[in-house]
N, C-alpha and C positions, 0 to 999 in steps of 0.2 A: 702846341705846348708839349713841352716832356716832362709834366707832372713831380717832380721830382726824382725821376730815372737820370741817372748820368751812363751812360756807356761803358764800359771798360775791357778791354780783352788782357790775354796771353799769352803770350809767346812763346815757342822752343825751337830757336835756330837749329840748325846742323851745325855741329860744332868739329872745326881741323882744332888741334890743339898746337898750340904755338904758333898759329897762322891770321893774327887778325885781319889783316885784306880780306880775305878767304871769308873770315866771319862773318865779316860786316857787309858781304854783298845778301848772306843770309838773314840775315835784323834786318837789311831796309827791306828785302822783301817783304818781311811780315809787317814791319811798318808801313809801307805802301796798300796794304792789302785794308788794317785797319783802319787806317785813315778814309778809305775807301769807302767802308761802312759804317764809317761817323762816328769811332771811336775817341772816346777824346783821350783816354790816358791807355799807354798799354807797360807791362812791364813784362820783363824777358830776365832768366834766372843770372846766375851767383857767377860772373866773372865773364860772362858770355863774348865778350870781344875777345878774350886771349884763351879762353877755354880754362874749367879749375883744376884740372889736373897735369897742370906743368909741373908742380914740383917743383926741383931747384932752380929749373928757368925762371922762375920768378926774379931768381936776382942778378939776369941778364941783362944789361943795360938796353941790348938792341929791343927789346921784347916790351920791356916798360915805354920806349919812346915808339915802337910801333902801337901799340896799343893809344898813347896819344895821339899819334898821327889817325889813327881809324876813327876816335872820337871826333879830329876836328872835320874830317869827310861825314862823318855823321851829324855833325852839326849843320853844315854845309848843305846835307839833304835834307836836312829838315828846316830850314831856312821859312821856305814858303807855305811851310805844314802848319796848321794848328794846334796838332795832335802833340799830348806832352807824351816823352818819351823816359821811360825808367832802365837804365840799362848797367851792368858789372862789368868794372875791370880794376887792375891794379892803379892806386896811385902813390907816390912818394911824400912825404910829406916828412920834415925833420928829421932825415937821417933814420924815418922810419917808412914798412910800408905797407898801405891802409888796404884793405878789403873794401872797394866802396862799389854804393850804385850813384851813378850821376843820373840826376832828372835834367832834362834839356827840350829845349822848347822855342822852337821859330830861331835856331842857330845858335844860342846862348845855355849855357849851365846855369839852371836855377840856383842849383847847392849840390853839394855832394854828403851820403850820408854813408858814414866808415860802419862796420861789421863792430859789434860793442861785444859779443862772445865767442871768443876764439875756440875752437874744440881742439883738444891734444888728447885724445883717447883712442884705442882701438886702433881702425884704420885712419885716425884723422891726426894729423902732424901739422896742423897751419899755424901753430905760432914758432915753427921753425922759418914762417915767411914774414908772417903777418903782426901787426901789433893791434891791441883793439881801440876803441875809442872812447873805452872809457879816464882815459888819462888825459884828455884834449880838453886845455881850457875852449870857454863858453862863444868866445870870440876869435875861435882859430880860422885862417883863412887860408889859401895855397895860392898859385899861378896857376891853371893848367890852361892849356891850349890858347894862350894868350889873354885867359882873361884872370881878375882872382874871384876865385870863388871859395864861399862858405861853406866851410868841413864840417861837421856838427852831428851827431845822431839824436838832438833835439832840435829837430827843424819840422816845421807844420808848415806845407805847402799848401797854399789856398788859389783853388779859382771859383768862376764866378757860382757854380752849382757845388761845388764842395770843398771839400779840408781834406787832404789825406798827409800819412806817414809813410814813413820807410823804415822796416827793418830787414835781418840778412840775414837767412837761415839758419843756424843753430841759436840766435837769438829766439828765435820761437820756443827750443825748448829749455830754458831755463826759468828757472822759479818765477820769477817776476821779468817776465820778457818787454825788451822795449815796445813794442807796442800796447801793455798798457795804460806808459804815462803819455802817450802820444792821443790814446783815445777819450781819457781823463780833460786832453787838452784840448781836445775839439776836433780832432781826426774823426773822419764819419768813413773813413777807407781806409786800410791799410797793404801795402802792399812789399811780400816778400819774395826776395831773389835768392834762391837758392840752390845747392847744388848735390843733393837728399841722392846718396846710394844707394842702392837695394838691397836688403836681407831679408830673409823670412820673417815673414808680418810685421816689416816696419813700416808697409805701406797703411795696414787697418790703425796701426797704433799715429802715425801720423796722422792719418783724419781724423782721430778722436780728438789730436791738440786743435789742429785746425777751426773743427765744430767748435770745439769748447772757449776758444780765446774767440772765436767771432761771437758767439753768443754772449760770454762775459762782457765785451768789450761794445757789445750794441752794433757793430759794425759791418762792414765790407770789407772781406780779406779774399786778399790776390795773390796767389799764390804762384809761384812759374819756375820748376827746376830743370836741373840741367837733362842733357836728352842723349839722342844719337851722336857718337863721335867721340865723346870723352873715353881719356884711356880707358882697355878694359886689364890693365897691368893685373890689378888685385883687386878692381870694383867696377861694379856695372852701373850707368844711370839710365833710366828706362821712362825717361819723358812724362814727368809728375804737373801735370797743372788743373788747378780745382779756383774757383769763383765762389765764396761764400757770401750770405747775407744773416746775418744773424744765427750762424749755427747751422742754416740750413743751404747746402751745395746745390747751386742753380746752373753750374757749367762743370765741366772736367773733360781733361785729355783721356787721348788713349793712350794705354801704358806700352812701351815695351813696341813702339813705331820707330821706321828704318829714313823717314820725311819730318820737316818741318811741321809743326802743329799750328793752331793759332785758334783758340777759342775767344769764344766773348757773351758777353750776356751787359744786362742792364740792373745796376743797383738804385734801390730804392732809397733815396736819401732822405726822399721825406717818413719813410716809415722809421729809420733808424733814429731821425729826429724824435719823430713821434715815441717812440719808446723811450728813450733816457728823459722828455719832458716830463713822461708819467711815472719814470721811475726814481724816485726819489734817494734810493740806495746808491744810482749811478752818480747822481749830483751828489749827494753828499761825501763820498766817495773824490769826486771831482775836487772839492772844498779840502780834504783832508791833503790830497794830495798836490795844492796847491804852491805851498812851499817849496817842495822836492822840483817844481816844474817851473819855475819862476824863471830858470835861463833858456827855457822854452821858445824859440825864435819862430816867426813866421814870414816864410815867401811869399809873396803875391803873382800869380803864373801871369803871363800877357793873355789879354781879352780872347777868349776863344767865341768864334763866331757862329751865331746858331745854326742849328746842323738840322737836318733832319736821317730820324735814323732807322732800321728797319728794326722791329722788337721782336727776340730770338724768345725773350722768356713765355709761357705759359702760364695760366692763372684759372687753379681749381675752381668750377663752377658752385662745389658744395666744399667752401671752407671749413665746414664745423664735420665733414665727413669724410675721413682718408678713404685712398683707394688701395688695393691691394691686400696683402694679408696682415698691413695694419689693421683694419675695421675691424677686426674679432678680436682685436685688444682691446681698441679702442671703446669698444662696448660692452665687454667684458668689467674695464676699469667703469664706464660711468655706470653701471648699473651696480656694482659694486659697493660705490658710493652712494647714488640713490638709496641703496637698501640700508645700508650703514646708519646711514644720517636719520633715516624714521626708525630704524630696530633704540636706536640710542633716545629718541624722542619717547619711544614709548616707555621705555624703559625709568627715564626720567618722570613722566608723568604717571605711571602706575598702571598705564592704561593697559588692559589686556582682548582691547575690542577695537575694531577701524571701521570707519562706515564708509563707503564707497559709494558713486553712484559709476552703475555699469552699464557705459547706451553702445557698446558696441561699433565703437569709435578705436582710434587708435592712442592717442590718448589716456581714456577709459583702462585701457588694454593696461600701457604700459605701467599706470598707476598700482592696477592691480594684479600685475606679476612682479613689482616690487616690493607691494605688501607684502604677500606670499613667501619671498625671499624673504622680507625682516622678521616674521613670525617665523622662522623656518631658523632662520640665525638665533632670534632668544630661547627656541625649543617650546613655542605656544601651539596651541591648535589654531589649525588653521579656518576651524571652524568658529573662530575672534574673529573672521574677516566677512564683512554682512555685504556682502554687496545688493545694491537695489538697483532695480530696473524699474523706471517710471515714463512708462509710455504717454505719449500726446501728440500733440495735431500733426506733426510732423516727421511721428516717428512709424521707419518703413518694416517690414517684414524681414527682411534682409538683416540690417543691425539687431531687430531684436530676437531676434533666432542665435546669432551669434554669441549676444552676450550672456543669452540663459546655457547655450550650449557653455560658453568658455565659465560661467561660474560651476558648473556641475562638474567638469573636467580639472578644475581647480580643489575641488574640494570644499567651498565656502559654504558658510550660510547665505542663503537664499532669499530675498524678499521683491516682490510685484506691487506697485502703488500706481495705480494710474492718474494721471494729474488731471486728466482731460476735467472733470466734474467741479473738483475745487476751482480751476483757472476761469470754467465758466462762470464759476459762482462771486470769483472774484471783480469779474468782467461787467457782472451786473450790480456789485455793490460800488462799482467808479463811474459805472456809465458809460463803459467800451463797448462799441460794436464789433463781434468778434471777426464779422467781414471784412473788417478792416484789419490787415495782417501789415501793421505798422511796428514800430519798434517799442511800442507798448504790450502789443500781441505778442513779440516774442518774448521781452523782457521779463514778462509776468508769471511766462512758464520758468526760463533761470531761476529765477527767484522762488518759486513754488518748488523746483527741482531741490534749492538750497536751505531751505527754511526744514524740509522732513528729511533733508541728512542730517543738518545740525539738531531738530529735536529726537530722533532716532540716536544721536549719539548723546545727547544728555539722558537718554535713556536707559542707555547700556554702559554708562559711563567709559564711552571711546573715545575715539577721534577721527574728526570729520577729514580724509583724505584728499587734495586739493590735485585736479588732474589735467590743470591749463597747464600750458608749454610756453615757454621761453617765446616762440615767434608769436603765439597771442598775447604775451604780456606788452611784445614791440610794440602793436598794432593796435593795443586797447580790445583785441578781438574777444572780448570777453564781457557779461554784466554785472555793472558794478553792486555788489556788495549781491550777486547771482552765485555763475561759477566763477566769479576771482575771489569769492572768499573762503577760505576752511581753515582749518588749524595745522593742519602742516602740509606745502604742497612741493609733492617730490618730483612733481617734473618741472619745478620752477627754470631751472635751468639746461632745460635741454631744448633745443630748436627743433623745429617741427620735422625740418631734413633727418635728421639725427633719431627722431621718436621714430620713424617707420623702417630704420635699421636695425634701430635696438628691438621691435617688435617681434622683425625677421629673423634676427641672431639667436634668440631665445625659443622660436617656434624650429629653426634649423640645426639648435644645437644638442637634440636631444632630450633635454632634460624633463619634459614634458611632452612625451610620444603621441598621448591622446589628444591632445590638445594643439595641433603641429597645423593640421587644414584648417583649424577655426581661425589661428592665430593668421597663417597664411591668407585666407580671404579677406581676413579684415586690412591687412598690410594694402589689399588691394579695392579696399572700398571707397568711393567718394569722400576726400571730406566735408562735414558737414556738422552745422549744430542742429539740424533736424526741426526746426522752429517754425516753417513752412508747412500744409500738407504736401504730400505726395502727388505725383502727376497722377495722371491715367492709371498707368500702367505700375501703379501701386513701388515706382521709384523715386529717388532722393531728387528732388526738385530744386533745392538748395544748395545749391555747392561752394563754398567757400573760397575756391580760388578765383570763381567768377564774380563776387565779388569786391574781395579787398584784393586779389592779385595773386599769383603763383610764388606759394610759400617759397620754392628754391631764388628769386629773385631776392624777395624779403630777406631774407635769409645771408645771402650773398651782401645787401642793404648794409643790412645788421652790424653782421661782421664788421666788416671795412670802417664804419661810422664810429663802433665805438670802440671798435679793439684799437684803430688807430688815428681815430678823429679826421677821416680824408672828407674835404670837400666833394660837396655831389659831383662835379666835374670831374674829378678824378676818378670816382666810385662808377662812373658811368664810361669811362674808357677802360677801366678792367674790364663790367663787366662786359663791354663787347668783344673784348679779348676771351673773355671768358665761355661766351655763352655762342659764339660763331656769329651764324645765321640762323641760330634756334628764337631769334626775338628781333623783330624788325627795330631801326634805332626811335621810332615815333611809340611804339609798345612801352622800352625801355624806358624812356620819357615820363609817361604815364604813371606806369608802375613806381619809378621812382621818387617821381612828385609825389604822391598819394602814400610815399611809405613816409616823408619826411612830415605828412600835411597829419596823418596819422599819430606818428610816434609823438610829437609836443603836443598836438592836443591830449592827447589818451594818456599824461605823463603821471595826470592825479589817482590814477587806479595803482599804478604802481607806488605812488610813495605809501601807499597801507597794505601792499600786496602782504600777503600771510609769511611766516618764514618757509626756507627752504635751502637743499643744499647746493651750493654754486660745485657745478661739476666742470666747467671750461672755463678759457680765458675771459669769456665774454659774459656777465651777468647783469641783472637789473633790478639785484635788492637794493631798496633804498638805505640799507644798514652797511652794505656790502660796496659794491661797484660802480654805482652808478648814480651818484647825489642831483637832483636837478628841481629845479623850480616847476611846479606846475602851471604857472602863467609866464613861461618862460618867451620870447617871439621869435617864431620862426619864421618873420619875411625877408631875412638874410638868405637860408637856405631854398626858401620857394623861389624867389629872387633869378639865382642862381640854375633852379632845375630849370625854369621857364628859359632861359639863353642855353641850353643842351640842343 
């Protein structure tokens, strides 16, 4: 299975200018190459049989029928291919003549789609050749190469894994470019031939149309301009090809090569699906622009045979976490927000106290150096912020040394409650053996933990600050109406991967000098709900990844499941793309199963999860992002993990 990836490359012949033979020994090579690697569509830029920088040879007779003649040897070689083929050259049509790309495929012309924006500016003179197509009734046809084929720049070619368009290079930058009603209409790929000159920074300002119309447009945009060869009379082309999926560039040429290019990558068409089904802006959008699209025509390609193909893309292991010197934005912006979102809560409610429980966790941590910032942002003392440390059966030396250290370094008001005496005492008013370190034994401590934050804050008239994370709300890793309740919880939406960056960025960036090794150790402590005693040797006996599974997995889970609804089959060939040989594929299995078997049982704790502020695409307030039945059934997806 290919999951919903379709393959796609790009082209950049070596281009003789007015020498189509010449050209065309150039395109089949890169077509030969593609098709080699399982490519099913590839397109090659703006005129590429006859090269764009003829000029007045355009209106050579010999030149327009060699370039016919090259198409029909191109047809000819592709005969036996699978591989649909997108390529430019001049054609004639009514005494006029067109800019087109012709798509062809197993020897035949799908359709041919004409150039609809002519440029006459600057260096650009092409309606001294060319006509566009926006005057061409809805059912125009031609002759070429013996067959007739459909002229149209409203044509939606469809095969069996996708829909793509065609537009032609300065159609991209004009206001409403044709590929948005193309995308409107069910184009999930768009692909442009063109033949993009070089001047100082038209290259950056170029990728920013490119990102912007594939992100608008939900899409795949294919880009492939003209390269080496083309005149350098008054202009250079320096071999422009980029692969976009949604905004974000998964391939690109090298600029400014003296050879042939030919990239390729694999778009996801289930994810682009998956996006406009949730987006409801797209569809509606779709509906408005339904009239304007009505003469909207569709190809249907010949049966392309399944392929297998080799997958050039990558696939970040920590989705919710960039790499590079994004991350210091990227944490920078949520913790921004975090802070925002409780300074404005407090504010609203009067309150000028927050109670905290601090075990010296990460979590803990992050909870309260966002407090700290929101009393920092209203201009409160920060001696409103109480944190308590409430040691019990589980809790080691290690954590709690940290977190008296990290409140003192803080500034906060200070309180120590130790639970151990009421828990026992509660132990014997139910009839628990406390030997028995069942989920009653732990649950009893949560809840003792939650019961003297919340009357400590009806005390001080605060507010009880909620310090669970986004991956324990997946997983239910939390007790119910314990630590899943409080009245505002700011790290509701931040994933567990993402809590031990934001802990780092904050301890590495300064702002808090003193406080820099506390925060650091902790970044590097087990995690753990500490609900266990301690071993021997007076360490975290409990560790949390050993038993619900390694949060970067969960995480990975997560992601994929709800950002884009992928069955676990699919979620489970990323992640071994993802993850290498860091998880054997029977691990994966595991973990996987156990996140799905998880996430719907545990779904009732979130629908009364407390508020909080969604900082990513991916959230799981029941107010917010994520609406679901709590007896919802999950033997579709267990189903499903168990044949992995």
């Amino acid at each position: 299975m290919n999951y919903g990836f379709v393959k796609i490359a790009a082209g950049i012949p070596e281009v003789h200018v007015g020498n189509p033979k010449q050209n065309l020994q150039s395109i089949e090579s890169l077509i030969i190459q593609a098709e080699g690697r399982g490519v099913e569509i590839i397109s090659l830029p703006e005129l590429c049989i006859t090269g764009y920088t003829c000029g007045d040879l355009f209106a050579q007779q010999l030149l327009l029928d060699e370039a016919e003649m090259a198409l029909i040897q191109l047809m000819n070689f592709t005969r036996s291919l699978d591989i649909i083929c997108v390529v430019g050259l001049p054609v004639p049509f009514q005494g006029a003549l067109l800019n087109c790309a012709a798509v062809i495929q197993k020897g035949k012309i799908l359709g041919l789609v004409p150039k609809t924006y002519i440029p006459n500016y600057r260096e650009f003179y092409e309606q001294r050749w060319f006509a566009s197509a926006a005057g061409l009734p809805a059912d125009a046809s031609v002759w070429l190469c013996g067959q007739l084929v459909q002229i149209n720049a409203k044509i939606l070619f469809r095969t069996s894994n996708c829909t793509f368009g065609v537009e032609l290079c300065e159609d991209l930058w004009a206001p409403i470019p044709p590929s948005s009603s193309l995308a409107l209409a069910g184009a999930d790929i768009i692909f442009n031939l063109s033949a993009s000159n070089d001047v100082v920074g038209k290259q950056a300002y170029l990728l920013q149309l490119l990102r912007q119309q594939s992100a608008r447009c939900l899409c795949g945009y294919i880009y492939a301009s003209a390269g080496y060869g083309e005149s350098t009379q008054d202009t250079v082309f320096s071999s422009k090809a980029y692969i976009l999926e949604n905004g974000n560039v998964i391939a690109q040429a090298k600029t400014h090569q003296l050879t042939p290019q030919l990239i390729e990558s694999e778009i996801d068409v289930g994810l682009l699906r998956s996006e406009r089904r949730t987006r409801n802006t797209f569809t509606e959008s779709a509906k408005t622009q339904a009239a304007k699209t009505q003469t909207m025509c569709t190809i249907d390609t010949a049966l392309i045979s399944p392929r297998e193909f080799a997958f050039t893309r990558t696939f970040d292991a920590a989705p919710f976490v960039p790499t590079g010197p994004d991350l210091d934005a990227r944490c920078e912006e949520v913790f921004a927000i975090q802070a925002e979102g409780l300074a404005r809560r407090l504010q609203h409610t009067g309150s000028q106290t927050a109670v905290i429980g601090i075990s010296g966790g990460l979590d803990s941590t992050l909870a309260l150096l966002v407090t700290v910032r929101a009393f920092d942002l209203l201009g409160l003392d920060r001696k409103g912020v109480i944190g308590i440390t409430m040691p019990g059966f589980g809790t080691t030396d290690r954590t709690h040394s940290n977190a008296v250290a990290l409140m003192e370094a803080m500034g906060i008001s200070q309180r120590e409650i130790n639970i151990s005496r009421s828990v026992l005492q509660h132990f014997e008013d139910i009839g628990h053996d406390p030997a028995n370190h069942d989920i009653t034994y732990e649950n009893s401590q949560a809840r003792e933990r939650t019961q003297i934050l919340m009357d400590i804050a009806n005390q001080m008239n605060g507010l009880v600050i909620g310090t669970g994370d986004l991956s324990e709300l997946a997983l239910g890793w939390c007790t119910y109406n314990g630590d899943h309740m409080s009245m505002y919880g700011v790290n509701a939406g931040v994933p567990k991967t993402l809590v031990r960056h934001l802990v780092k960025w904050v301890a590495l960036s300064g702002e808090l000098a003193g406080a820099k090794d506390i925060l650091l150790d902790i970044v590097d402590t087990p995690i753990s709900p500490e609900l266990i005693p301690a071993n021997e040797n007076g360490e975290i006996a409990q560790k949390t990844e050993d038993l619900v599974g390694p949060y970067e997995l969960h995480d990975f889970f997560l992601y994929y499941a709800l950002r884009y609804g992928f069955r676990p089959a699919k979620i489970m060939f990323l992640a071994q793309r993802a993850f290498g040989n860091s998880y054997p594929v029977n691990i994966l299995k595991h973990w996987i199963t156990n996140f799905y078997r998880r996430f719907f049982a545990q779904q009732f704790k979130r629908s009364c999860m407390p508020d909080g502020p969604k900082v990513g695409s991916v959230s799981l307030s029941p107010r917010g992002d994520w609406r679901m039945p709590s007896d919802a059934c999950r033997d579709a997806w267990l189903a499903e993990c168990e044949t992995l």
